[in-house]
N, C-alpha and C positions, 0 to 999 in steps of 0.2 A: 601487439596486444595493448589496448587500453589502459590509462590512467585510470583511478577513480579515485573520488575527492567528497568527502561525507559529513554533516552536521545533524546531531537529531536536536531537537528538539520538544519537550512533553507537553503540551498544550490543550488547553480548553478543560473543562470540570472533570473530566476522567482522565486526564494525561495520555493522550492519545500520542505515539512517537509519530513526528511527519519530520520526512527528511530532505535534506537540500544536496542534494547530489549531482557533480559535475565530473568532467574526464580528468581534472587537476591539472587542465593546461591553458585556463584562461577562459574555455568555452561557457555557454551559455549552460543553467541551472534546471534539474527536475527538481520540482516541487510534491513530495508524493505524501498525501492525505495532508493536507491544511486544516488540523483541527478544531480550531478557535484560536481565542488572542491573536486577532489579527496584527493587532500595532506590535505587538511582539514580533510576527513571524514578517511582516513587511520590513520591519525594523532590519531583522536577521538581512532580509536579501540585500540590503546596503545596495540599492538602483543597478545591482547586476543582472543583465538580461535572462528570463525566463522562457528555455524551449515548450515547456506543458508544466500542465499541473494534472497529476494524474491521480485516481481516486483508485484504492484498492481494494473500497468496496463500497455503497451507497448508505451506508447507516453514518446515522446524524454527525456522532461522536470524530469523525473522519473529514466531515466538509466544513463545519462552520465556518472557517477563514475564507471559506473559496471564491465565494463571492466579492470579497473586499481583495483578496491577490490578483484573481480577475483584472477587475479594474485596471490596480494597482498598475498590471503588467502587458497587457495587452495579452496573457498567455491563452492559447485553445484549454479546453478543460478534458481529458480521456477518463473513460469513464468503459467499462465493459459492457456490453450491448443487454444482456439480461438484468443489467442493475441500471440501466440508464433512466426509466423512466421514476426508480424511487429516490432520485436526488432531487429531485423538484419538487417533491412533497413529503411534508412535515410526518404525514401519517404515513406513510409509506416507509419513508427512511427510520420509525423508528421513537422520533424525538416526540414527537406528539403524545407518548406513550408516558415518557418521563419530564413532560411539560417544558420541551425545547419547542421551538420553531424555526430550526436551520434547517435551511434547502441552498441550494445551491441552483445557477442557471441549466439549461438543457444542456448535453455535452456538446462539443463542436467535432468529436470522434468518437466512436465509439469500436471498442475493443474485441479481438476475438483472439483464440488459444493461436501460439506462435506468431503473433504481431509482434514489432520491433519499434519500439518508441527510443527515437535518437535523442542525444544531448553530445553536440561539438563530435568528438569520436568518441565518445562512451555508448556505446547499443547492449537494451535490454530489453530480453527476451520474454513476453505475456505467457505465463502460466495460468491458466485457467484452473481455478480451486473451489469450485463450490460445495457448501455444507453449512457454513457461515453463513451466508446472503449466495441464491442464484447465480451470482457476476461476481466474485471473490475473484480475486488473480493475486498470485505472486509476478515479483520481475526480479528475474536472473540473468546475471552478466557474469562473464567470466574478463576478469583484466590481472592486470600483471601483479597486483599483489593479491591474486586468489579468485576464487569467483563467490560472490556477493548473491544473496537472495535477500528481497525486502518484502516480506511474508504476511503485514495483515494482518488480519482478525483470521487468518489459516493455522501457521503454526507459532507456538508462544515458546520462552525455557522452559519446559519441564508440563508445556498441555498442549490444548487445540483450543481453538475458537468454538461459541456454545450454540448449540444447534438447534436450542428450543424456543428460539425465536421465530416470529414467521418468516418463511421463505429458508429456515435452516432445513438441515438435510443430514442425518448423522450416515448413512450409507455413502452418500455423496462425500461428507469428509472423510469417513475412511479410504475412500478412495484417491482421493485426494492429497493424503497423506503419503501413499503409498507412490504416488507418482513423483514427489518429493524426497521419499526414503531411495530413489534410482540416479537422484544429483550425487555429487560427488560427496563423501564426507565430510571433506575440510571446508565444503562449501560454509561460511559465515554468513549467519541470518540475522537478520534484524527488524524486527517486529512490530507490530502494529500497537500494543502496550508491553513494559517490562524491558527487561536486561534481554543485549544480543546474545545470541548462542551458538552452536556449530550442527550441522545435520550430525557429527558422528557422537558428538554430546547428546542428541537426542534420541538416536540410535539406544545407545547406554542405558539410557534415564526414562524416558520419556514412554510414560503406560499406552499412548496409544500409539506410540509406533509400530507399524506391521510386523507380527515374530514370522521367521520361518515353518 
């Protein structure tokens, strides 16, 4: 079973968490949601090579660095196939709305439910999650200190991602939800904004988690 090896870091005007995550044995780096501050989060990679840069979902708050990591790295961009065409555009993703203008390039992959986006021997597994944005995905790995979900604008501590944006979908997140509430409980998540949390802490707490 797998290493895993993790930095978050909270980036760009809404502190968006994007995480750099490796197998912790040297291999090459996921980059998942590049928010902004780029020279921050280039900073962070310190010229360690980059397998992908993977988006968790196509709204602004999530890409703005992507373009400059790009570069930066030579990395492909993944990107979920129902959110691929609003990372290229301002109004689409979002930003336009709140007077940004980050887009990001076309993706070089794009995503569907049960994909396997590799780093070195770290593999995690595309959970397709929409309610949030059409192409929301969580990625879940199981490795030897547990198994990890990095959730997105899907599940937060103590909420869900808001659905009254276009292309949200509140039927769709509860359902969504509820294919997350069947991971394991000790599964630890870590978010797309906010403090990590555990599925069985959510279970507990958590109003919209599916009762019996």
């Amino acid at each position: 079973m797998p290493s895993i090896a993790l930095e978050g870091l909270a980036l760009g005007e809404l502190e968006t968490n994007c995480w750099l995550v490796s197998d912790g044995a040297g291999g090459p780096l996921l980059v998942i949601d590049p928010a902004g501050d780029a020279d921050v989060l280039i900073a962070a990679l310190r010229g360690r090579d980059v397998a992908a840069v993977v988006l968790t979902h196509g709204h602004f708050d999530h890409l703005g660095a992507a373009t400059a990591v790009l570069a930066a790295t030579g990395a492909p961009l993944l990107v979920h196939r129902a959110d691929a065409a609003s990372v290229t555009d301002a109004a689409a993703n979002g930003g336009a709305v709140f007077g940004f203008d980050a887009v990001a390039p076309a993706p070089d992959r794009e995503l569907d439910d049960g994909d396997v986006v590799e780093a070195g021997a770290l593999r995690l597994t595309v959970v397709h999650t929409p309610g949030h944005t059409p192409g929301s995905i969580c990625l879940y790995s199981d490795t030897d200190s547990g198994p990890h979900l990095f959730s997105g604008d899907t599940l937060f501590a103590g909420s869900v991602g808001r659905t009254d944006f276009p292309g949200g979908d509140p039927r769709a997140m509860r359902d969504s939800i509820g294919r997350l509430a069947l991971l394991p409980p000790e599964t630890l998540v870590h978010p797309g904004h906010g403090p990590d949390t555990t599925l069985a802490r959510e279970a507990r707490s958590n109003f919209f988690w599916p009762r019996a």
